[in-house]
DOKOLNU-898320 format. One line per field, with one value per atom (N, C-alpha, C): atom name; residue in three letters; x, y, z; residue number from 1. Coordinates in Angstrom, 2 decimals. Layout:
atom: (CA,...)
res: (ALA,...)
px: (X,...)
py: (Y,...)
pz: (Z,...)
n: (NUM,...)
This chain:
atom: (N,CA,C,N,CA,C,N,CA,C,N,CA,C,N,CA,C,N,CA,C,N,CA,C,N,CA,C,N,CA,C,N,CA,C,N,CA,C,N,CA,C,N,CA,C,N,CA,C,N,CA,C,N,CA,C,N,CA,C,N,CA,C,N,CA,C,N,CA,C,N,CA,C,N,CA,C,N,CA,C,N,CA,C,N,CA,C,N,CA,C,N,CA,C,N,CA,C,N,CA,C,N,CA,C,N,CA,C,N,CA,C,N,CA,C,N,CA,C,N,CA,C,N,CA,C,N,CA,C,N,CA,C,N,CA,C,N,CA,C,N,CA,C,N,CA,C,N,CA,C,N,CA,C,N,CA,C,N,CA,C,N,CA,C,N,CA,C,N,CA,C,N,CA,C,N,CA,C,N,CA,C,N,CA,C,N,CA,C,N,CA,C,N,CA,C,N,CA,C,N,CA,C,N,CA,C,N,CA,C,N,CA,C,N,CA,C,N,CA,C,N,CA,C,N,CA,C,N,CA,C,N,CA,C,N,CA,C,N,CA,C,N,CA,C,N,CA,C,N,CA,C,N,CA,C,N,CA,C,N,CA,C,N,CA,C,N,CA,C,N,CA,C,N,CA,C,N,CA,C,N,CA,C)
res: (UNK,UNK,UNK,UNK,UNK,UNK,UNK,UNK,UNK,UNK,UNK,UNK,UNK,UNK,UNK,UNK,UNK,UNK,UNK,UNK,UNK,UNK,UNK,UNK,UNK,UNK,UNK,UNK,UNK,UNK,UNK,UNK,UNK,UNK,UNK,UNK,UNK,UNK,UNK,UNK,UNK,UNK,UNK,UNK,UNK,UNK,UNK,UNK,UNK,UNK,UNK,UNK,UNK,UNK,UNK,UNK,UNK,UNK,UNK,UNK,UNK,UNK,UNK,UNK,UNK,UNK,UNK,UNK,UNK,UNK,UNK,UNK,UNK,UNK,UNK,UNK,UNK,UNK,UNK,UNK,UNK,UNK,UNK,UNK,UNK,UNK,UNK,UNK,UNK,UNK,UNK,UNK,UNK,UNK,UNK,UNK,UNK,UNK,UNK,UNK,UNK,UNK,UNK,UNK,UNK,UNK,UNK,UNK,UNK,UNK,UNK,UNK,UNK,UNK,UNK,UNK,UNK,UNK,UNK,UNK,UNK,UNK,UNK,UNK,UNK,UNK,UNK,UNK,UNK,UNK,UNK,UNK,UNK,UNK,UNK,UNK,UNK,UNK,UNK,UNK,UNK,UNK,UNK,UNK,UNK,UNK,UNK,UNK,UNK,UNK,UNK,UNK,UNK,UNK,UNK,UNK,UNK,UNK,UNK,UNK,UNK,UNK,UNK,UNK,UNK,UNK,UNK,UNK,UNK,UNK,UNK,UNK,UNK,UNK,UNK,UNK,UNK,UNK,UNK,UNK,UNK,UNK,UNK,UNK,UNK,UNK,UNK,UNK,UNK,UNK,UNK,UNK,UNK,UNK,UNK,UNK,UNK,UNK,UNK,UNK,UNK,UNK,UNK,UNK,UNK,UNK,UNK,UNK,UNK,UNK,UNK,UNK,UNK,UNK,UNK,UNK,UNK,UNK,UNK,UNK,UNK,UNK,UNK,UNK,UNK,UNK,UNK,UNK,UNK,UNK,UNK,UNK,UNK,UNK,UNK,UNK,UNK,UNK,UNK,UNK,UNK,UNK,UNK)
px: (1.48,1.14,-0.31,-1.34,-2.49,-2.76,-4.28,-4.01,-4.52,-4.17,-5.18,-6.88,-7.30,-8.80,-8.95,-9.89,-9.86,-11.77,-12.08,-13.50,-13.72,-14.92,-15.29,-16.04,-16.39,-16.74,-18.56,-19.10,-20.46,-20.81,-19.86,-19.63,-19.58,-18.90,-18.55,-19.92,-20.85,-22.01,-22.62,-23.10,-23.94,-23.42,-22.07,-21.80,-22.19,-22.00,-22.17,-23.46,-24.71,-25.62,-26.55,-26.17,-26.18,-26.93,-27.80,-28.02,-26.69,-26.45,-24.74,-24.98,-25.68,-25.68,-24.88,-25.84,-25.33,-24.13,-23.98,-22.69,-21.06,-21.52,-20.53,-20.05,-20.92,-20.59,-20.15,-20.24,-19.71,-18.41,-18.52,-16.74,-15.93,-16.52,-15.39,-15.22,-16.25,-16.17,-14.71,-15.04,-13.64,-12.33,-12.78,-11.24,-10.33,-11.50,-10.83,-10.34,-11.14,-10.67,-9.21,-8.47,-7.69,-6.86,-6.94,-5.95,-5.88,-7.18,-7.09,-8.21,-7.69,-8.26,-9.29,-8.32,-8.93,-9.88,-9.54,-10.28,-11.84,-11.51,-12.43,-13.54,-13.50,-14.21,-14.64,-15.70,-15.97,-16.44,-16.08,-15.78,-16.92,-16.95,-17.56,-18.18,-18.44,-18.83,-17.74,-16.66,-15.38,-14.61,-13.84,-12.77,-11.74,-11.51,-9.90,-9.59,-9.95,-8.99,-8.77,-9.29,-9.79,-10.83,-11.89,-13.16,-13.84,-14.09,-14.92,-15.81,-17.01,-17.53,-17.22,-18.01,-18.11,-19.58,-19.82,-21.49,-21.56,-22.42,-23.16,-24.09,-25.33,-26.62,-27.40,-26.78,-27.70,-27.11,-25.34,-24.92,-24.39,-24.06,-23.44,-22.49,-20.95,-20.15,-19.16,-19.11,-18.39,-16.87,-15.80,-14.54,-13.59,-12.26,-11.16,-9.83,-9.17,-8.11,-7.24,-6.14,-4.87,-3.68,-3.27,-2.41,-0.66,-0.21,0.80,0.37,-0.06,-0.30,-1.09,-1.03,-2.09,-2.98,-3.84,-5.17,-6.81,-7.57,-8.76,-9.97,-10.59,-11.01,-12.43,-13.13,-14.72,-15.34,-15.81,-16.29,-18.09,-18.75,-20.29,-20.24,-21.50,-22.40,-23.65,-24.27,-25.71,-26.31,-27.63,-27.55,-28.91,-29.32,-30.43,-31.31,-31.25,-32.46,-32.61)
py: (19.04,17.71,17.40,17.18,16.58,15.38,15.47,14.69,13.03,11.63,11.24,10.35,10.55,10.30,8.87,8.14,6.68,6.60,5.67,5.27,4.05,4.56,3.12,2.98,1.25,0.98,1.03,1.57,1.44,3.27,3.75,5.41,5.33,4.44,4.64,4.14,3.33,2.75,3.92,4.59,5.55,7.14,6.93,8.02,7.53,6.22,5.93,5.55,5.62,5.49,6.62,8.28,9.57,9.68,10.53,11.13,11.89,11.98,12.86,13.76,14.65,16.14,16.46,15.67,15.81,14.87,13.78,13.08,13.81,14.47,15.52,16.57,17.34,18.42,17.57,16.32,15.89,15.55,15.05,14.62,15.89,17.25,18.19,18.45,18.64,18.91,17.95,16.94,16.36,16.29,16.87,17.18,18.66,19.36,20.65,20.68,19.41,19.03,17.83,17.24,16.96,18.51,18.90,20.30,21.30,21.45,22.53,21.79,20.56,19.44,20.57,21.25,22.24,23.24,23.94,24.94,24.92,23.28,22.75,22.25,22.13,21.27,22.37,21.78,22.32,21.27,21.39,20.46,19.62,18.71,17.42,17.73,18.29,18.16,19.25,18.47,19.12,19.55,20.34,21.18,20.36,18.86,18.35,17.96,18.39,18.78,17.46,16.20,15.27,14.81,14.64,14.38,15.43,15.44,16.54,16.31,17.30,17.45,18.16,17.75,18.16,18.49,19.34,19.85,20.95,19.86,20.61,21.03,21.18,21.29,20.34,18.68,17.81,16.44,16.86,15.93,16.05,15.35,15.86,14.36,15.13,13.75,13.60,12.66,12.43,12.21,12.65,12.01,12.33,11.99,11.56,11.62,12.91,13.57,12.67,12.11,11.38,12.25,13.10,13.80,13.16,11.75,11.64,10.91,10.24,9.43,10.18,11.81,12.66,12.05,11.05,10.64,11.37,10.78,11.28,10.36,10.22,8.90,9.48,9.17,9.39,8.40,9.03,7.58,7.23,8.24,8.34,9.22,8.98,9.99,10.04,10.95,10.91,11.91,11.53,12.39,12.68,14.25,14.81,15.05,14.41,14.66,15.79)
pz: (-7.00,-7.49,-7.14,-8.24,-7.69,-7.00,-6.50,-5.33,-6.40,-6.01,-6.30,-6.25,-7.17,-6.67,-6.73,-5.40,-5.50,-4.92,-5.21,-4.69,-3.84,-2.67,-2.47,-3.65,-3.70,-4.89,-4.01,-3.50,-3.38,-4.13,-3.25,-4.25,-5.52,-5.99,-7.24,-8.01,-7.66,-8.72,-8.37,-7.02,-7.57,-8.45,-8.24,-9.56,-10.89,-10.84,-12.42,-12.34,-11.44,-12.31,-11.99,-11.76,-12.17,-13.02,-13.10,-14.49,-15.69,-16.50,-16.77,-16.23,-16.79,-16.14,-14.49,-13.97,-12.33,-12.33,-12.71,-12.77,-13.19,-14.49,-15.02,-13.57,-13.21,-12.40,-11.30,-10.64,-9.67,-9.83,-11.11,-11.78,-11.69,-12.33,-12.56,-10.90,-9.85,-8.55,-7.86,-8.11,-7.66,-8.56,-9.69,-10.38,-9.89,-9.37,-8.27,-6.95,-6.63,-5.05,-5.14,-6.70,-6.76,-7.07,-7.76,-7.16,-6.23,-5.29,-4.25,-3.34,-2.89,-1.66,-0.69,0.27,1.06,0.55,-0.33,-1.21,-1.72,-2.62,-3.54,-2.60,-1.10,-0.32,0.75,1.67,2.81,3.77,5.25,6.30,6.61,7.00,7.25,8.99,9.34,11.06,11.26,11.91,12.85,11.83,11.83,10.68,10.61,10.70,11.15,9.95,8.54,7.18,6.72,7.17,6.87,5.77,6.82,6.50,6.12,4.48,4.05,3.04,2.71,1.71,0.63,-0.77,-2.61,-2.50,-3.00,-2.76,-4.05,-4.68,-6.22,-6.13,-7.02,-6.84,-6.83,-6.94,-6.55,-6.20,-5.51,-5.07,-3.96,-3.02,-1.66,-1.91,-1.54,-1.76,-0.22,0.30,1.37,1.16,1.39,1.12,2.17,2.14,2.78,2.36,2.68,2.36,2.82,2.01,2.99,2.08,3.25,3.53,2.77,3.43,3.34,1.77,1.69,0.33,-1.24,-1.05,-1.30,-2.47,-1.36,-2.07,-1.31,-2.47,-2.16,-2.55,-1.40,-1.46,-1.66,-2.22,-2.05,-1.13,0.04,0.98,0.82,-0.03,0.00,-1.09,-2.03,-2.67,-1.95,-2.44,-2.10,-3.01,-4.08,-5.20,-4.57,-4.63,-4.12,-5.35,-6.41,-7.25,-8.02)
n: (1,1,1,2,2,2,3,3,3,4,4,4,5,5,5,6,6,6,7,7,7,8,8,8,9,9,9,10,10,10,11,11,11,12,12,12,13,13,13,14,14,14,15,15,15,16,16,16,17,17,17,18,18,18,19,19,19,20,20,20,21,21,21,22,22,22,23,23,23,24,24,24,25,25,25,26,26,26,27,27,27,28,28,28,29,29,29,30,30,30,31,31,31,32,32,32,33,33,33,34,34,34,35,35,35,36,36,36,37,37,37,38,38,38,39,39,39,40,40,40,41,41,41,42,42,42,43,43,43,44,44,44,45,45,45,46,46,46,47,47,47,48,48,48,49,49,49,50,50,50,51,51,51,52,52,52,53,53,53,54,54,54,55,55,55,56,56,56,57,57,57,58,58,58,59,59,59,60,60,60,61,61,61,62,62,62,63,63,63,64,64,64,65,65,65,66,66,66,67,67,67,68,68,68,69,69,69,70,70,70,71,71,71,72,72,72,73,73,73,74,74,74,75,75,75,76,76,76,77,77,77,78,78,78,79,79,79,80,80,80,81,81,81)
């Protein structure tokens, strides 16, 4: 079952005001980390399968695995240009 995807809403304006290009690849990036959470991602600091990153070529996305509720929260973008 995929997981699902939720935003803070300060995340969410700077996805939407992306260029597409980089916006697109950030979208499909978290449409993989709704089917393979662990896989699609790599760790945030400490490995505790939590707190992790989405990392494109010009986005770095912060999010938040919840396990029992299997959501996925985007807690930060940050678009590197």
């Amino acid at each position: 079952m995929p997981y699902l995807l939720k935003y803070d809403p300060a995340a969410e304006a700077v996805h939407d005001a992306m260029p597409a290009e980089a916006s697109e690849r950030l979208t499909l990036a978290l449409a993989d980390v709704c089917h393979d959470p662990l896989g699609a991602s790599v760790p945030y600091g400490e490995d505790d399968g939590v707190v992790r990153m989405v990392l494109t070529d010009h986005v770095l996305a912060v999010i938040l695995l919840g396990e029992t509720l299997k959501t996925v929260t985007v807690l930060q973008i940050t678009y590197l240009g």
